[in-house]
N, C-alpha and C positions, 0 to 999 in steps of 0.2 A: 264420602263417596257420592255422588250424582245421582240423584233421583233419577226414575226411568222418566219422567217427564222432561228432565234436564236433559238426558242423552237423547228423545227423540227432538227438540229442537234444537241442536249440537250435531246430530248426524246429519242433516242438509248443508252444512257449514262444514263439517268436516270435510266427508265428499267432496264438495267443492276445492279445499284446497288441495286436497290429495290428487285431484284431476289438476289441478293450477300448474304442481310441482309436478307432476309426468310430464307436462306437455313442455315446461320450461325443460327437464332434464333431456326431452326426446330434442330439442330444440337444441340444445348444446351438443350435443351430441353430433346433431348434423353439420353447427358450428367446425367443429372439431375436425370432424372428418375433411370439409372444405379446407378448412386450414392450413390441417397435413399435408393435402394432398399437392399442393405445389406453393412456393413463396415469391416474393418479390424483391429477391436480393439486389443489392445496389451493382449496377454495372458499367453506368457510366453515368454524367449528365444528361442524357439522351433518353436513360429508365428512369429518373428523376421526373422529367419532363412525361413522359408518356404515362406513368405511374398516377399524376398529378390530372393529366387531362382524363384519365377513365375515374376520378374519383368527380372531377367537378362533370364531366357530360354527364354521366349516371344520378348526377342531383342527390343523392343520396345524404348526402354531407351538409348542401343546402339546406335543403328538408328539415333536417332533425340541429341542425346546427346552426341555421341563419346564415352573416353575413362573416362568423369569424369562423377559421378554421384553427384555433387556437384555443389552450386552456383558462378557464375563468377563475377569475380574482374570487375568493367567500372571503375575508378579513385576516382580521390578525384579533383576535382566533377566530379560524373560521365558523361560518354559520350560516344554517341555512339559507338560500337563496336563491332566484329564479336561475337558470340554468345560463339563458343566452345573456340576461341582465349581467349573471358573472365574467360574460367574457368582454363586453363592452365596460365596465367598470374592471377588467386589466390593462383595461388601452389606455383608461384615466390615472390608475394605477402608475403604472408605465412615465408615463408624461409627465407629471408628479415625483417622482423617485428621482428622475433622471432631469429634469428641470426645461424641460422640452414645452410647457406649460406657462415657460414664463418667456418665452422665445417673441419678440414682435410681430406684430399680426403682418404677413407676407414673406417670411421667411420660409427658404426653400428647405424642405427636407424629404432626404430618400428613403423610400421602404423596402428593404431587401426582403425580398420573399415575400408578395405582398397581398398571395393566395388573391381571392375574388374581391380584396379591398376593401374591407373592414373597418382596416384602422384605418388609412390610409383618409377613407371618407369621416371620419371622426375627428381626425387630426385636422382635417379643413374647413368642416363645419362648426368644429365647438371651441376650435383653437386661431382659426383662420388661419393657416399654414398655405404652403403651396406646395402640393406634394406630388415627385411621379413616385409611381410604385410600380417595384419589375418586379418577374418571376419567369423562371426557366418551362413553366409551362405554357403556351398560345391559348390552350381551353382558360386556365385563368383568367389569363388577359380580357381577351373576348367577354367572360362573364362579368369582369369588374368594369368593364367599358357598357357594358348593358346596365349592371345595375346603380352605375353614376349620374346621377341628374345632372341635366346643365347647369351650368353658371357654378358650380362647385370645383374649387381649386385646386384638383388631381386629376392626375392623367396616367395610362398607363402603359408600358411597352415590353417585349417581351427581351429578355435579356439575359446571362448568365454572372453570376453574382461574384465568380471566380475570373471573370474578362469583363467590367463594366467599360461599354463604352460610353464614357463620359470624362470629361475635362479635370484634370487633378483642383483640388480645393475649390469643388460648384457649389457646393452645399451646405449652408446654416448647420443642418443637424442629419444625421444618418440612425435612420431604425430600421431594427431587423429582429424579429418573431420568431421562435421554433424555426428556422431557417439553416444554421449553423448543423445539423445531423448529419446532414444532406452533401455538405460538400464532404470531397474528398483530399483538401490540401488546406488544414484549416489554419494555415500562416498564410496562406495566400486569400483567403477570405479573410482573416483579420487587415490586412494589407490593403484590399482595396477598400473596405471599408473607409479605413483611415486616410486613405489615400483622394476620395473624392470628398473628405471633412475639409473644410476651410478652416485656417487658422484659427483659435476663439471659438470653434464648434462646439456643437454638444455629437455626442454618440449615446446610443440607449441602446443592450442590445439585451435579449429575455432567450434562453436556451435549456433544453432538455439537457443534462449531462451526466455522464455519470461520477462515482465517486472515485478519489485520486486514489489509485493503485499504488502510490510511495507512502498511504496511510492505512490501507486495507486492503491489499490484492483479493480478486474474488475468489470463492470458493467452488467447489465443484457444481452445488445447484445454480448458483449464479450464473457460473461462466454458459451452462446451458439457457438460461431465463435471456439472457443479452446476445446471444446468437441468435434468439428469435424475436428478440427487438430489431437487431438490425434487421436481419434479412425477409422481416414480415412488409416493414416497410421501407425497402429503398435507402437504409439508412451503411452508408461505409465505415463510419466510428462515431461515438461519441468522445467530443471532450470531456474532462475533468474542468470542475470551476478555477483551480489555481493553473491549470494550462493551459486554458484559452486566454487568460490576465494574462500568461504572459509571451502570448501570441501578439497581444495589443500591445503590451509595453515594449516587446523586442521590435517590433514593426519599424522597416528604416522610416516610414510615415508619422508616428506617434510625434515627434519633437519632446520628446521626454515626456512624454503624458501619463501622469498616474492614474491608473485604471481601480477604482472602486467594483468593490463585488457584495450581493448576497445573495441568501438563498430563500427562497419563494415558495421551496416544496410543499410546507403543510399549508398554505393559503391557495394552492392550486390545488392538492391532493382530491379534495373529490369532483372533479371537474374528471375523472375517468369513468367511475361508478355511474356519476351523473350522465357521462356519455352515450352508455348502456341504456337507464332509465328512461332516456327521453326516447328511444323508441316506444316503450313502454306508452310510455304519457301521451304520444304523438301516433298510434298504431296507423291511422289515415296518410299519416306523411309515408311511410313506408310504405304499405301494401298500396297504396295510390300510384307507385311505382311498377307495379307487378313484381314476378315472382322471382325476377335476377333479383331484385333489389333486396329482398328479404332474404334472399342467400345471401349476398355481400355484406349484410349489414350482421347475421349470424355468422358469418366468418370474419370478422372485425372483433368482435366479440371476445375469443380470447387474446386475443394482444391487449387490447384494452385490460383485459384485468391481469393480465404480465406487468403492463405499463405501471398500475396501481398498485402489486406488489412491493415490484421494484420502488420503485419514489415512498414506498410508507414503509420500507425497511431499511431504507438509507445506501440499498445500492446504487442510488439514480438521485439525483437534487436538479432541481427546477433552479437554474442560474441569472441571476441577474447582472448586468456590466454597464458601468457609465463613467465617463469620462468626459474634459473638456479639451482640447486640444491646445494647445498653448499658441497665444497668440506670436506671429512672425516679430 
């Protein structure tokens, strides 16, 4: 048992954390309530786009996020690591896996959903590519056209990913990021995807999905956990990894292309937790915001750890798809 000398240097520390966890629990709490109180259900590409531009003007996502709006790579297996480091080592990841890395330096390739530009400016500086990157949001655009140095070889325009205007087979390689949620006809997003690949292309494409219901249909807690996945963010379905393969393989685009798949979950999995913490870590990024932003980021909060559930219980897999397209 604890000398009285142990417990009075022990009760300042206690104290302390017992004030730590109120203030976290009063803090979720308020989370919570925000939450509830109204969502973000998908209703067209129009809330897609508008959803997107109040997350990039509110900076919030910058802040504590940097330049990806996207989950980070920790290994195989994963482990510890810088938070933003992870997500910029997915891009490397990514390019590597899918062979997007071995592409000749000026080769065009598109980035579907290409948030504030990220990869987009990775892919052109570490790879030399020549990239446009589109997104159905204008605030994106806008910021990824701010934060592009000259002379670096991407450009950005705003666009919808489900009507690309662009010329059939323009492009060496086509990538596309946590993008796929979003739409709501996703044969027709496989479609154009494929459809502005040049003959001989590569395709890389990295998706949140869930698990195949002709393997596991969900359960009752589930089915409620994925109603507020979608409708927290914008999201009208997720695919399954064996249904989006074969969204790609059935595509009148494909020319018989074998589409490879895997899955990435446990090397992204803490990239939710970690999205949490880094408020934590970064308290200045936030509150430098004022006091919407600290609500926004407290009502983010629980989806994020719905997200983490899901993907560590196996109702959700972090999807990977790469293919070459067969040459004419």
């Amino acid at each position: 048992m604890p000398t009285p000398a142990v417990l009075a240097l022990l009760s300042p520390w206690a104290s302390g954390l017992m004030l730590a966890a109120a203030v976290a629990a009063v803090l979720l709490l308020i989370g919570l309530a925000i939450w509830s109180a109204r969502d973000r259900a998908f209703e067209s590409t129009a809330s897609v786009a508008e959803a997107y531009d109040r997350w990039t003007d509110d900076q919030l996502l910058e802040r504590l996020w940097g330049d990806h709006v996207h989950l980070g790579h920790y290994g195989s297996p994963p482990e510890t690591r810088d938070f933003r480091a992870a997500k910029a080592d997915f891009v490397h990841e990514l390019a590597r896996w899918s062979g997007l890395d071995q592409l000749p330096k000026g080769s065009t390739v598109l980035d579907v959903g290409c948030g504030i530009g990220g990869s987009a400016r990775i892919l052109a500086r570490d790879y030399g590519l020549n990239v446009l990157g589109i997104s159905i949001s204008p605030g994106q655009i806008q910021r990824a056209q701010e934060l592009t140095p000259e002379g670096l070889s991407c450009r950005f325009a705003v666009m919808d990913a489900l009507d690309l205007q662009l010329e059939n087979g323009s492009f060496d390689a086509v990538w596309s990021v946590e993008a796929g949620p979003h739409m709501p006809d996703k044969q027709r997003y496989a479609d154009e995807l494929l459809r502005v690949l040049k003959p001989g292309g590569l395709l890389a494409v990295a998706d949140w999905n869930r698990r195949d219901p002709e393997v596991k249909p969900l359960n009752r807690k589930e089915r409620w956990v994925m109603h507020q996945l979608l409708v927290q963010w914008a999201h009208p379905e997720f695919a399954s990894i064996p249904g989006f393969r074969r969204n790609l393989e059935q595509s009148p685009w494909s020319s018989g292309a074998l589409v490879e798949t895997g899955d990435w979950s446990r090397e992204t999995l803490p990239s939710w937790i970690e999205s949490i913490l880094e408020g934590v870590r970064r308290p200045k990024a936030v509150l430098g915001l004022g006091p919407k932003a600290v609500l926004m980021g407290l009502r983010e909060s629980p989806t994020l750890l719905l997200m983490h559930w899901g993907f560590a219980t196996g109702m959700m897999q972090f999807g990977v798809f790469r293919t070459r397209k067969p040459a004419a």
